[in-house]
PAFIVO-789146 format. One record per residue (C-alpha): residue in three letters; residue number from 1; x, y, z. Coordinates in nm, 4 decimals. Layout:
// PAFIVO-789146
code  pos  east  north  up
ALA  NUM  X  Y  Z
...
***
This chain:
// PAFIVO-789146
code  pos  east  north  up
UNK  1  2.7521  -3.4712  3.0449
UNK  2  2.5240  -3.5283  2.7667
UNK  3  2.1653  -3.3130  2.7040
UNK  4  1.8993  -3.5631  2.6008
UNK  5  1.5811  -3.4920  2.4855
UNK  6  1.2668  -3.6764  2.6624
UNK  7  0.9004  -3.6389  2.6280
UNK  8  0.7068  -3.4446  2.8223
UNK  9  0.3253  -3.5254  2.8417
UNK  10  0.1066  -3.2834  3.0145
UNK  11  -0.1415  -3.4714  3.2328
UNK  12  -0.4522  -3.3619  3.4328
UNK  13  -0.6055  -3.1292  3.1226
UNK  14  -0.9537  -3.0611  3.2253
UNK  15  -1.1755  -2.9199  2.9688
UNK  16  -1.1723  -2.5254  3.0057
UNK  17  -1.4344  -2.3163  2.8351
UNK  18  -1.3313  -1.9401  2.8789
UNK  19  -1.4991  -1.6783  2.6925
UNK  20  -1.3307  -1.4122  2.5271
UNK  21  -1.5725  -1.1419  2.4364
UNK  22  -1.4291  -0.8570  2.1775
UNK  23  -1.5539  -0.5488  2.1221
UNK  24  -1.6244  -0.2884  1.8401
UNK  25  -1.6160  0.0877  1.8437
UNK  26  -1.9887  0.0627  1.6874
UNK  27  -2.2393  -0.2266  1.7783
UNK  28  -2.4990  -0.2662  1.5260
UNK  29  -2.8028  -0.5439  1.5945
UNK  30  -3.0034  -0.5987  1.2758
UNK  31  -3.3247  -0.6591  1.2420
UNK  32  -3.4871  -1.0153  1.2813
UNK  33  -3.4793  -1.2896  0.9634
UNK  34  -3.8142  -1.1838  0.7512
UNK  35  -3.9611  -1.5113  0.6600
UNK  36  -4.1835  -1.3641  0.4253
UNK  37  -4.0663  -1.1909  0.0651
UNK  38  -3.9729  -0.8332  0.0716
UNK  39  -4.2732  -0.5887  0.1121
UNK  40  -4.2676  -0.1563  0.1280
UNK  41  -4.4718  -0.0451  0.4725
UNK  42  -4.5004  0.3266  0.5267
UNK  43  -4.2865  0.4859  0.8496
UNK  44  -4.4378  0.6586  1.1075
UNK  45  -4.2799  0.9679  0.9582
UNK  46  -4.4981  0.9968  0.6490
UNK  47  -4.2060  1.0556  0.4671
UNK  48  -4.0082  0.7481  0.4324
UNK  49  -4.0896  0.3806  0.3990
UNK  50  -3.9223  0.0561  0.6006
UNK  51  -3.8300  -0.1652  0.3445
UNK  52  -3.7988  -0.5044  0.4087
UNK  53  -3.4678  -0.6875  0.3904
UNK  54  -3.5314  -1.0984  0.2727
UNK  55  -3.3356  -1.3187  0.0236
UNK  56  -3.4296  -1.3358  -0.3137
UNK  57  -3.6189  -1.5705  -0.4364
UNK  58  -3.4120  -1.8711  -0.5803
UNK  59  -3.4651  -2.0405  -0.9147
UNK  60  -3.6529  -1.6838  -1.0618
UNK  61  -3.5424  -1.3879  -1.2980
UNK  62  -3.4925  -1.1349  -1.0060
UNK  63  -3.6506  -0.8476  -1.1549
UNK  64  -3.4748  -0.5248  -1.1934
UNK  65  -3.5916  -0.1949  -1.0119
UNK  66  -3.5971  0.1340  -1.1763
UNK  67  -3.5772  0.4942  -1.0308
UNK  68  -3.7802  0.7524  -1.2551
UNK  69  -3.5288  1.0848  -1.3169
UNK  70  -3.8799  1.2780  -1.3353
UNK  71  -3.9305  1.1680  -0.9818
UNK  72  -4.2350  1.0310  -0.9908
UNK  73  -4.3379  0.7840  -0.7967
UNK  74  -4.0685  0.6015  -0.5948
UNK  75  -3.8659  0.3345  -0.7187
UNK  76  -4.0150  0.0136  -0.8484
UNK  77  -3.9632  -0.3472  -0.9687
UNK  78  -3.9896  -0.3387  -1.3413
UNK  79  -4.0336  -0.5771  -1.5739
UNK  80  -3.7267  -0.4339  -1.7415
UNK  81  -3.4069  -0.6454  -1.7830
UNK  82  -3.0038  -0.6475  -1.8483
UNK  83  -2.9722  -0.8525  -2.1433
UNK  84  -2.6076  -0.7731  -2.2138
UNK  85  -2.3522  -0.4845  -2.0617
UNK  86  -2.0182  -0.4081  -2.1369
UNK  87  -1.7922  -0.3305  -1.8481
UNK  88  -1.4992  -0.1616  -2.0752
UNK  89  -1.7122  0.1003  -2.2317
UNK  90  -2.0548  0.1492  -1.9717
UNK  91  -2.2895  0.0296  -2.2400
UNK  92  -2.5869  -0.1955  -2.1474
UNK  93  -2.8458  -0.3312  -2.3671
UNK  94  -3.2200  -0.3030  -2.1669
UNK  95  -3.4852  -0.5589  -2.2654
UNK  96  -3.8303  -0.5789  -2.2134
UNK  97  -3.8941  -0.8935  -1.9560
UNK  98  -4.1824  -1.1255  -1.8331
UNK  99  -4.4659  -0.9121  -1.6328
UNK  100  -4.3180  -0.9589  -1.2709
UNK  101  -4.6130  -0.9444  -0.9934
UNK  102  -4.5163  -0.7828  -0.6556
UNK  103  -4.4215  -0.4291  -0.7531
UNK  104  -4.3971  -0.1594  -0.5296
UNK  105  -4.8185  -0.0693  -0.4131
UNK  106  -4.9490  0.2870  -0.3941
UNK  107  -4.9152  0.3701  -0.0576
UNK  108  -5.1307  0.1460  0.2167
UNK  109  -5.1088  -0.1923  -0.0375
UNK  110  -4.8626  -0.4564  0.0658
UNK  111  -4.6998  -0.5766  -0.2418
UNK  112  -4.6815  -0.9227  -0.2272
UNK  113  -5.0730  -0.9868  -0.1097
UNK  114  -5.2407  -0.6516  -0.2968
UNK  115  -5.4721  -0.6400  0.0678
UNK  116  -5.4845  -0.3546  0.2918
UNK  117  -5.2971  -0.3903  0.5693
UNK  118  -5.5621  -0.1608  0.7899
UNK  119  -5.8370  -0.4016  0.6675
UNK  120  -5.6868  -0.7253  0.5407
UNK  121  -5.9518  -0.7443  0.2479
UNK  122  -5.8372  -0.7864  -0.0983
UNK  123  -5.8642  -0.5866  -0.3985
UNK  124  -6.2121  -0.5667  -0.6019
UNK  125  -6.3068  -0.8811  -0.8361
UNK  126  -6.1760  -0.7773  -1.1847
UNK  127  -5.8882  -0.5653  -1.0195
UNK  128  -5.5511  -0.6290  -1.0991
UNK  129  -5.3137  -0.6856  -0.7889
UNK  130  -5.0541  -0.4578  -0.9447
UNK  131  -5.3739  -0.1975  -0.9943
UNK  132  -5.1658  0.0036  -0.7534
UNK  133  -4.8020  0.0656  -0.9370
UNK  134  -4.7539  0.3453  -1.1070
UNK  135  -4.7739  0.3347  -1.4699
UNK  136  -4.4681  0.4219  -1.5919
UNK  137  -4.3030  0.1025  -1.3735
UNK  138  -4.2160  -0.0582  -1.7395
UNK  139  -4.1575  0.2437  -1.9789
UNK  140  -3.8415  0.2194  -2.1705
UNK  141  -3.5485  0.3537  -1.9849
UNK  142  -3.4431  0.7470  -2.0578
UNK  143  -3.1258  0.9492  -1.9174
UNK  144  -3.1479  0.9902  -1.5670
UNK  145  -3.3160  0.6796  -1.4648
UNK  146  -3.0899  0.4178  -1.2178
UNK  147  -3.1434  0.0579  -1.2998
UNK  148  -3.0502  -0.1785  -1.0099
UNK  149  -3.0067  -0.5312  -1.1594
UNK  150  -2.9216  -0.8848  -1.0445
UNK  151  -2.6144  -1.0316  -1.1907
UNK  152  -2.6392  -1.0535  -1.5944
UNK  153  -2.5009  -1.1185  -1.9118
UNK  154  -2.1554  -0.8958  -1.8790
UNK  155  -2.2676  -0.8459  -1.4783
UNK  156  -2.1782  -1.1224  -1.2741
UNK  157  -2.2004  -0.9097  -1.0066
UNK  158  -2.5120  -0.7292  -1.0761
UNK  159  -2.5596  -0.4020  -1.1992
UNK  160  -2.5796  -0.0691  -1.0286
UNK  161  -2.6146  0.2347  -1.2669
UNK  162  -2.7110  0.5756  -1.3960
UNK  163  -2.8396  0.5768  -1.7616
UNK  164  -2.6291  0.8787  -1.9250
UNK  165  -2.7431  0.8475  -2.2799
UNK  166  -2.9924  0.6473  -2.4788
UNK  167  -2.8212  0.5234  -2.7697
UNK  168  -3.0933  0.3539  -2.9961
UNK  169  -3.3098  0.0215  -3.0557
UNK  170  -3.1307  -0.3038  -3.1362
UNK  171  -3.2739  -0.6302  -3.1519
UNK  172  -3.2142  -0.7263  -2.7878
UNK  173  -3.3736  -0.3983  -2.6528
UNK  174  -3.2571  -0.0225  -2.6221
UNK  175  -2.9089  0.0161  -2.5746
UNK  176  -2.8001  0.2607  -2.3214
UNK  177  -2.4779  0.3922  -2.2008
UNK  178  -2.4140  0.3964  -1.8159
UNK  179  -2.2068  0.5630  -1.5352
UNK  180  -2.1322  0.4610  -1.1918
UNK  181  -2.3548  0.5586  -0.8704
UNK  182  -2.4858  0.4638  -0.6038
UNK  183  -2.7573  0.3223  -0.3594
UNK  184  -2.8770  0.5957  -0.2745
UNK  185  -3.0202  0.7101  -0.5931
UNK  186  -3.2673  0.4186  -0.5796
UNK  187  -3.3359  0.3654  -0.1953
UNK  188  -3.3806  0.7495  -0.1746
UNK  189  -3.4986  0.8579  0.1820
UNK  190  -3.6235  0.4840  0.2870
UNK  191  -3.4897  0.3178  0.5597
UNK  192  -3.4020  -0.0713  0.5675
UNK  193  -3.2419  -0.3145  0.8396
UNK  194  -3.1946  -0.6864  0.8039
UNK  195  -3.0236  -1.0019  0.8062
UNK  196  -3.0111  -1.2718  0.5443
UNK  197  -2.8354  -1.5973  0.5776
UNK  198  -2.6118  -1.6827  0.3098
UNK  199  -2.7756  -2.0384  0.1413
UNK  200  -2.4705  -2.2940  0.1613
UNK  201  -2.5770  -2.4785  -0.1658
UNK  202  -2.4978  -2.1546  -0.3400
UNK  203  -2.1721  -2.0868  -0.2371
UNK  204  -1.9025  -2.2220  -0.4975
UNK  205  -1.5688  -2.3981  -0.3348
UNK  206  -1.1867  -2.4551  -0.4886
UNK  207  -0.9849  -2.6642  -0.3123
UNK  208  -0.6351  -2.5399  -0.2864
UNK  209  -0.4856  -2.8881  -0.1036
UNK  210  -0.5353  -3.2332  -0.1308
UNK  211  -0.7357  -3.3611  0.1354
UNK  212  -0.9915  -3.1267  0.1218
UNK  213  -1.4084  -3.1939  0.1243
UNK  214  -1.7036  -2.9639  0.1242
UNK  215  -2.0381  -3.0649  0.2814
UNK  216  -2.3287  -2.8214  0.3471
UNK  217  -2.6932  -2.8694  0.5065
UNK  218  -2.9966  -2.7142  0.3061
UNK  219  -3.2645  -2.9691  0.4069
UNK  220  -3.2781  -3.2979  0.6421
UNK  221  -3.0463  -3.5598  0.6502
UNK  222  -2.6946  -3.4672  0.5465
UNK  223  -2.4367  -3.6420  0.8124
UNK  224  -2.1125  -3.6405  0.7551
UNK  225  -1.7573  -3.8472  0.9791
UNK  226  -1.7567  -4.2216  1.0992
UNK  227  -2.0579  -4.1926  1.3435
UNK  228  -2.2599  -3.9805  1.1222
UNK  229  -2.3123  -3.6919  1.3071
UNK  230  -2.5560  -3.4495  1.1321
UNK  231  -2.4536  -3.1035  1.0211
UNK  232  -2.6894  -2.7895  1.0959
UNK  233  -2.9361  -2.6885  0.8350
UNK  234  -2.7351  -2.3557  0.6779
UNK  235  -2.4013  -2.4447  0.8000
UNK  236  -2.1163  -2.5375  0.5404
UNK  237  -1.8567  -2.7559  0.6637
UNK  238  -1.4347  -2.7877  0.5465
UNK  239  -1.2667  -3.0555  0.6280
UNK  240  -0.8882  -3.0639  0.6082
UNK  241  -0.5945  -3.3287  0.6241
UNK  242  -0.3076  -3.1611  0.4741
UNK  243  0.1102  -3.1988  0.5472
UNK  244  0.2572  -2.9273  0.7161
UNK  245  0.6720  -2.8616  0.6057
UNK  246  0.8505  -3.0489  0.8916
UNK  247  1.1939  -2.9693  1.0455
UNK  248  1.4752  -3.1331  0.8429
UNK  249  1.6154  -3.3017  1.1499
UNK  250  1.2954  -3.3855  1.2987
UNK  251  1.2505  -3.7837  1.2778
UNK  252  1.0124  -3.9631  1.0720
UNK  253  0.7732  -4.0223  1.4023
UNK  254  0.7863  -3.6297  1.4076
UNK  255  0.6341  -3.5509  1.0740
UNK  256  0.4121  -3.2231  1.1141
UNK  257  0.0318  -3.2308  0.9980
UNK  258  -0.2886  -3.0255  1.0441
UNK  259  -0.6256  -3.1804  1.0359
UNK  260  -0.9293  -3.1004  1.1303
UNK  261  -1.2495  -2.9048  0.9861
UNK  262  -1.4136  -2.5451  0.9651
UNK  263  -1.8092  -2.5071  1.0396
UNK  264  -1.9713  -2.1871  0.9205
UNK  265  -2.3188  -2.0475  0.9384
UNK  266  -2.2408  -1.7063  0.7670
UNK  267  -2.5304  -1.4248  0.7441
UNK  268  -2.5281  -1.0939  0.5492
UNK  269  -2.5873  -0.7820  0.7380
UNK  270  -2.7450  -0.4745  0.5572
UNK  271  -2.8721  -0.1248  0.6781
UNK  272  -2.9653  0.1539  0.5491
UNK  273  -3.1896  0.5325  0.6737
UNK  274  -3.1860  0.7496  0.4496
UNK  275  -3.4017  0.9766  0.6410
UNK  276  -3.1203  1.2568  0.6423
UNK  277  -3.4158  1.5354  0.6264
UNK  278  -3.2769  1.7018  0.2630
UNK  279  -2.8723  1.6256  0.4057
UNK  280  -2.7083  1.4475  0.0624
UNK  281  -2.6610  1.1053  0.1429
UNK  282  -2.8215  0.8675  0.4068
UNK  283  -2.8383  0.9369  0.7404
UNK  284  -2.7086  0.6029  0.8285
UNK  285  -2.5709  0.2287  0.6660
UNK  286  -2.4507  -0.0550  0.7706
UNK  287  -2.2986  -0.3934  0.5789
UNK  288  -2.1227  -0.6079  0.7168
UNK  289  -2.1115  -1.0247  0.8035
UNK  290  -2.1743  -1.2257  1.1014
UNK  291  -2.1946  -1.6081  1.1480
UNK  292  -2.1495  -1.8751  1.4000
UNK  293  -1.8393  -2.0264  1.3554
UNK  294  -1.6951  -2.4123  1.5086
UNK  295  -1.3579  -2.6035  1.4596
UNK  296  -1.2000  -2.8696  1.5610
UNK  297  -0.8384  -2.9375  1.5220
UNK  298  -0.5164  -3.1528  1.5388
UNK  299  -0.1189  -2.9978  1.5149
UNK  300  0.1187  -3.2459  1.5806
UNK  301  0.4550  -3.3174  1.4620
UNK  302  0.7312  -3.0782  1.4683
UNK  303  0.6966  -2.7855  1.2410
UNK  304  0.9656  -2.6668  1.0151
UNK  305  1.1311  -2.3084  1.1651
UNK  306  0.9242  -2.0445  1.0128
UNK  307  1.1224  -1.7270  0.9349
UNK  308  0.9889  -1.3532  0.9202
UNK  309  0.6109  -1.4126  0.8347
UNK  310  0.3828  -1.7007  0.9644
UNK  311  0.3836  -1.9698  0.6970
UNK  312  0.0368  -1.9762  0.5374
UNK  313  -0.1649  -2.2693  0.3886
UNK  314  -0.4323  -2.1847  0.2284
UNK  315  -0.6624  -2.4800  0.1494
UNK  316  -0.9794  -2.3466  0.0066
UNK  317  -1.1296  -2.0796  -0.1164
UNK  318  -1.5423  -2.0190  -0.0929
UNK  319  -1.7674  -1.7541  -0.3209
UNK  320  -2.1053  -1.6742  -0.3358
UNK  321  -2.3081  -1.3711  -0.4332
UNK  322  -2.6463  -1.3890  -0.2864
UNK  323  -2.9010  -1.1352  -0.4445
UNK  324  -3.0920  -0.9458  -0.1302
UNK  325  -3.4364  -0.7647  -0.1882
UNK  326  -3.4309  -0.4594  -0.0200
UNK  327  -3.8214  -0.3923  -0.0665
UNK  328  -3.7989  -0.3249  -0.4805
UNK  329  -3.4250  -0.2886  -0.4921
UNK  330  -3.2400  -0.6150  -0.5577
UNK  331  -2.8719  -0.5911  -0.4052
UNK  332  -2.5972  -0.8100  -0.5338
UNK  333  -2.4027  -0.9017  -0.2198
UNK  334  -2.0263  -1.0476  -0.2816
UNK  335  -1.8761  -1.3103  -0.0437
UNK  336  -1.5323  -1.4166  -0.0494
UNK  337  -1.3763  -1.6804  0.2154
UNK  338  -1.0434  -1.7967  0.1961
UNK  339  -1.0048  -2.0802  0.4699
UNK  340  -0.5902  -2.1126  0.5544
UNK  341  -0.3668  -2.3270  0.8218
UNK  342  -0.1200  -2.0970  0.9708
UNK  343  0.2011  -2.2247  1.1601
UNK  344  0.4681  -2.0225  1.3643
UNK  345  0.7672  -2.2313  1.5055
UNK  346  1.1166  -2.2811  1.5382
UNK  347  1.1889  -2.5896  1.4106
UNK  348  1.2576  -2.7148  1.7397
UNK  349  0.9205  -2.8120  1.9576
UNK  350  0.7375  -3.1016  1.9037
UNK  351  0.3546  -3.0596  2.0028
UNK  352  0.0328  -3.2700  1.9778
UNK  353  -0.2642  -3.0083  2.0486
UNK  354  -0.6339  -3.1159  1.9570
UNK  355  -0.8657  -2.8178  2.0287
UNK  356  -1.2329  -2.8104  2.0157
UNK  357  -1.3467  -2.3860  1.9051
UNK  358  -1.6770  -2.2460  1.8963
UNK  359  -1.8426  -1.9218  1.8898
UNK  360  -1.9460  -1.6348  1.6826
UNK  361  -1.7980  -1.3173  1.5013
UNK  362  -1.8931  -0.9856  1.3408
UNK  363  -1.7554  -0.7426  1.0999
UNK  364  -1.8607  -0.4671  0.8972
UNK  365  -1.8741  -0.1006  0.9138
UNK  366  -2.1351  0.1684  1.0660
UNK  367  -2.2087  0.4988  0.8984
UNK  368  -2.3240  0.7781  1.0874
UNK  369  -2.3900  1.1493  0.9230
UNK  370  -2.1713  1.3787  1.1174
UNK  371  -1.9255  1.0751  1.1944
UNK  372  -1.8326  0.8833  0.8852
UNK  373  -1.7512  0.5417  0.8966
UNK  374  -1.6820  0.3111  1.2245
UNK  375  -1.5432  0.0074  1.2061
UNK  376  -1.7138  -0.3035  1.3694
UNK  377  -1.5286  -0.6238  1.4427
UNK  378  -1.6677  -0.8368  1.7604
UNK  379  -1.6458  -1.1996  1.8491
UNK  380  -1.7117  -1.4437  2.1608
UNK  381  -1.5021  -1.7486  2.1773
UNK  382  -1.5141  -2.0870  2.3512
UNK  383  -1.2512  -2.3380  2.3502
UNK  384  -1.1843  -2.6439  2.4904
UNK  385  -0.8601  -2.8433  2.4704
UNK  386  -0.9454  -3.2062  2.4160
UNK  387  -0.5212  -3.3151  2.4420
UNK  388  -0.1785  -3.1406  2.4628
UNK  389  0.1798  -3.1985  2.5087
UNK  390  0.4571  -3.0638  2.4749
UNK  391  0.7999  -3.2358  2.3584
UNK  392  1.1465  -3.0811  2.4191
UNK  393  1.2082  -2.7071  2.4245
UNK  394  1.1020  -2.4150  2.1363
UNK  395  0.7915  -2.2722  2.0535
UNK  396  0.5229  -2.3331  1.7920
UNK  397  0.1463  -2.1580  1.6814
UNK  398  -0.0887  -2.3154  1.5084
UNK  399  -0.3874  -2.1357  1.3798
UNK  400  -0.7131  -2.2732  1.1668
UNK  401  -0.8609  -1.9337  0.9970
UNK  402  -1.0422  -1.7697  0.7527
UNK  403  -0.9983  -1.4275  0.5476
UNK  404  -1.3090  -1.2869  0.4445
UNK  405  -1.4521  -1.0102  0.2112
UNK  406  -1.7806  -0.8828  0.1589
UNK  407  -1.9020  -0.5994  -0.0817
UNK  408  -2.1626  -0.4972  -0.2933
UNK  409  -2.2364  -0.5329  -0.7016
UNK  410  -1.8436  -0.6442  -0.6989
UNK  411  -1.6924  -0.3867  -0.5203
UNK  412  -1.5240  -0.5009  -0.1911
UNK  413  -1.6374  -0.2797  0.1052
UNK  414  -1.5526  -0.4951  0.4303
UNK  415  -1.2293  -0.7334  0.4799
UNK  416  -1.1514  -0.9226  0.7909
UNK  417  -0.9118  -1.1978  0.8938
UNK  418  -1.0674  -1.4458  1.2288
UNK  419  -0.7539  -1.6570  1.3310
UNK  420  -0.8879  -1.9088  1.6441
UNK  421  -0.5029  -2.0582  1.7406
UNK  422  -0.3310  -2.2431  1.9659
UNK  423  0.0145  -2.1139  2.1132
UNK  424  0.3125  -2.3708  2.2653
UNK  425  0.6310  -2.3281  2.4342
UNK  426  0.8257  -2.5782  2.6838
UNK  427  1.1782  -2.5716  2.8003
UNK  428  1.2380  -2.9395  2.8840
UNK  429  1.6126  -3.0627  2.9733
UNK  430  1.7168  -3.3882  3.0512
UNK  431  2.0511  -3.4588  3.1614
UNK  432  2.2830  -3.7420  3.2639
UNK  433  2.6303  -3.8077  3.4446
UNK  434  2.8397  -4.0205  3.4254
UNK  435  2.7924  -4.2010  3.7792
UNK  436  2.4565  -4.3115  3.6169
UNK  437  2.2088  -4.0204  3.7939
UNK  438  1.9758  -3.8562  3.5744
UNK  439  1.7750  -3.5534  3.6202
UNK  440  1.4553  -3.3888  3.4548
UNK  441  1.3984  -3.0252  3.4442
UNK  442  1.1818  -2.7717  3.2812
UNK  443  0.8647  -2.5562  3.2274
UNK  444  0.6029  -2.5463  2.9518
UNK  445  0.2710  -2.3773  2.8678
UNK  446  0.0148  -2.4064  2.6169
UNK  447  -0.2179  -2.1024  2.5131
UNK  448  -0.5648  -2.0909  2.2946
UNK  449  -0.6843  -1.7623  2.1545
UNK  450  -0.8022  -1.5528  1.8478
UNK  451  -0.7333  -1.2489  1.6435
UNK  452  -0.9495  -1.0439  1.4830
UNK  453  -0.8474  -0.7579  1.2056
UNK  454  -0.9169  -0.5656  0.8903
UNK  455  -1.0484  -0.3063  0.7177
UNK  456  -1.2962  -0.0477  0.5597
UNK  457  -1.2824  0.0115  0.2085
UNK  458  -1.2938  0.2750  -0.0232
UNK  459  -1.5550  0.1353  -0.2003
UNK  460  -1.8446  0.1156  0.0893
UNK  461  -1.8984  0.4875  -0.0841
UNK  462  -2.1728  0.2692  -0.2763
UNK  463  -2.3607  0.3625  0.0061
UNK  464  -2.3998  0.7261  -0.1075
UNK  465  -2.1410  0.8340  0.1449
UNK  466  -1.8542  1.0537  0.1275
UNK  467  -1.5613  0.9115  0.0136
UNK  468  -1.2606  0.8655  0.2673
UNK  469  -0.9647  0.9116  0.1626
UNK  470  -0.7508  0.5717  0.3098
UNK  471  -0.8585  0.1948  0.4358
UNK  472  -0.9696  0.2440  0.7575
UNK  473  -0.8377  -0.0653  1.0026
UNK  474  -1.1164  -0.2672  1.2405
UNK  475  -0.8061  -0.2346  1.4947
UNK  476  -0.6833  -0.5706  1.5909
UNK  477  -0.8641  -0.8248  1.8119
UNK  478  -0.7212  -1.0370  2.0209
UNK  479  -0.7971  -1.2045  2.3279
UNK  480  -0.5964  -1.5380  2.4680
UNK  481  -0.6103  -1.7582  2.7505
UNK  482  -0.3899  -1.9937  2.9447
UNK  483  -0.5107  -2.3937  2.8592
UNK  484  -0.2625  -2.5385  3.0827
UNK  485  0.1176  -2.4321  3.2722
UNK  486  0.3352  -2.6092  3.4355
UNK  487  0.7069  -2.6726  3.5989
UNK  488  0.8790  -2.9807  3.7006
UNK  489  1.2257  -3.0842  3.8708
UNK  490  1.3545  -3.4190  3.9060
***
């Protein structure tokens, strides 16, 4: 008696949407999308202002904002500049910049309109606008002061620092020499909560396959596929045709592939109180990313056996540092994405699985004084099998992902791996004797799913936090669900 192998297709799939909601130590819901620029309001406390969290403004010198070391006043937009730093040594030349409007007001002024937000009349005729910063907004720099910068000569990533020494006049500006510290030095006892969506035409990509294109939607009219179906304004779209290693005895019909594509909407999410009533450090922070995310992808073929780790393809890798304004403060955000095919098998299965994915996810950590650092990882999945089958008997998984960091002025404070996959596995015999009956016999299943995981870093200390002393994990996420089962005898 001979095995023979025989094709199984799995018929009757119905489309299946089944959430799988995941769920965080910490939930965190920041504040709506400020349409306007960033403006300073006084809290009901007296004490402490609500700054207002809004992108920078594009195609502008972001000015930099200075903290006083005499304390006076609170920290303002300045028309000071970065015109060159040194990372090796600390050293950073400061330059005298164009006047900048929309400095922090005396208290009751908004800053970008210089009216009175009791009486909504503006200032005097003859009065400056900025009649209401304090005068020392654009002195020269001495020890003590912070300077918060946007990225600059020597600073890609922005600059956050403490001027230690003044070292003299050169012909760029007064060069100073810097140390390390932190956000709280400049956002003080203010408190700040927003989200700011990451602008797809600033976001750099390197492909890492062939077979790879980028699209992304800032205004009307972008389309991209054969019917010219229109992406989202703020989404940025992968798409992805790329060879996956194939088992050496698998024929040519059986060659394995992955195509497909990865839709993103990503957002930045940044909190801060540092209300902490004469406590060092802030009360509470929070930075982390969220975004709606949608796939839609092909495995076929039969795999090659993977052994000991999932066999990883990356296929393209996605930066961007958008500059938020926290009221005066401008923080450097850094995004990293790293978009990957994953495959699991044992050389043995052959699968066809198309799979439609959408949802959303969130990760970051939540500070809390008294509690330290909580991670946050959430996500709610829908998927939708569009066509499946299973071929002979093994097991494959096949997973379209991303890994993702996000930090601040360089330093990497949140990473987190979101893994949307589909899972196969059929035992399917066929056998034959030698009066000429033939027989059919076997089971298979077919799975979709996610995981969810990373980590805190060391560096979210930015913050003005204690330091802890290890990465602390998000714990790992995972939810799956059955697409379709099945048994058959004949």
């Amino acid at each position: 008696m001979r095995t023979l192998a025989r094709r199984l297709l799995i018929p009757g799939l119905t489309a299946l949407a089944l959430t799988a909601t995941g769920c965080g130590s910490t939930s965190h819901t920041g504040a709506a999308e400020p349409a306007a620029p960033a403006a300073v309001t006084p809290s009901s406390d007296g004490t402490s202002q609500q700054l207002d969290v809004a992108a920078a403004p594009q195609g502008t010198s972001t000015p930099a904002a200075v903290a006083r070391a005499d304390g006076k006043g609170r920290t303002e937009k300045s028309a000071l500049k970065v015109a060159s730093y040194d990372q090796a040594t600390g050293r950073a030349v400061i330059a005298k910049g164009a006047q900048t409007p929309g400095r922090s007001p005396a208290p009751g002024k908004s800053s970008e309109t210089g009216k009175s937000p009791e009486t909504g009349k503006s200032p005097e005729a003859g009065k400056s606008p900025d009649a209401g910063k304090s005068p020392d907004a654009d002195k020269p720099v001495a020890v003590g002061d912070v300077i918060a910068s946007a990225p600059a000569p020597g600073a890609p990533a922005g600059l956050l620092a403490k001027v230690t020494e003044v070292v003299g006049k050169t012909d760029q500006g007064t060069e100073v020499k810097t140390a390390a510290t932190t956000l709280a030095a400049v956002l003080g006892d203010d408190k700040a909560d927003g989200k700011v969506p990451v602008d797809p035409a600033a976001v750099t990509v390197e492909p890492l396959t062939k077979g790879v294109t980028f699209s992304w939607a800032k205004g009307p009219g972008l389309t991209f596929g054969p019917e010219g179906a229109k992406l989202p304004l703020g989404n940025l779209r992968l798409d992805v045709n790329a060879a996956v290693d194939t088992a050496p005895d698998a024929p040519a019909s059986a060659g394995a592939s992955v195509s497909g594509f990865v839709q993103l909407a990503p957002q930045v999410e940044f909190a801060y109180d540092g209300s902490a009533g004469g406590a060092s450090g802030p009360r509470g922070a929070f930075l982390g990313m969220s975004g709606d995310w949608s796939s839609q992808w092909k495995l076929q073929g039969r795999a090659a056996a993977s052994t000991g780790a999932p066999k990883r393809i990356p296929f393209a890798k996605l930066h961007s540092s958008p500059v938020i304004q926290v009221g005066p403060v401008p923080v450097v955000v850094n995004l990293d994405l790293t978009c990957y095919i994953q495959v699991e098998a044992d050389g043995r299965v052959t699968v066809e699985v198309q799979q439609d994915v959408k949802g959303d996810f969130k990760v970051g950590g939540s500070y809390a004084s008294g509690k330290g650092w909580t991670p946050v990882s959430a996500s709610n999945v829908k998927s939708t099998p569009v066509k499946a089958s299973v071929t002979a008997a093994g097991k494959v998984k096949g997973a379209i992902g991303a890994e993702a960091s996000v930090g601040l002025y360089g330093a990497v404070g949140v990473t987190a791996d979101f893994a949307p996959y589909v899972r196969g596995e059929g035992d399917i015999k066929a056998a034959a004797s030698s009066d000429g009956k033939t027989s059919l016999e076997g089971a298979w299943a077919l799975y979709g799913g996610f995981d969810l995981s990373g980590n805190l870093q060391l560096q979210l200390s930015l913050f003005g936090t204690p330091v802890f002393e290890r990465k602390i994990p998000l714990g790992t996420l995972n939810r799956e669900w059955a697409l379709s089962t099945g048994h058959i005898k004949r």
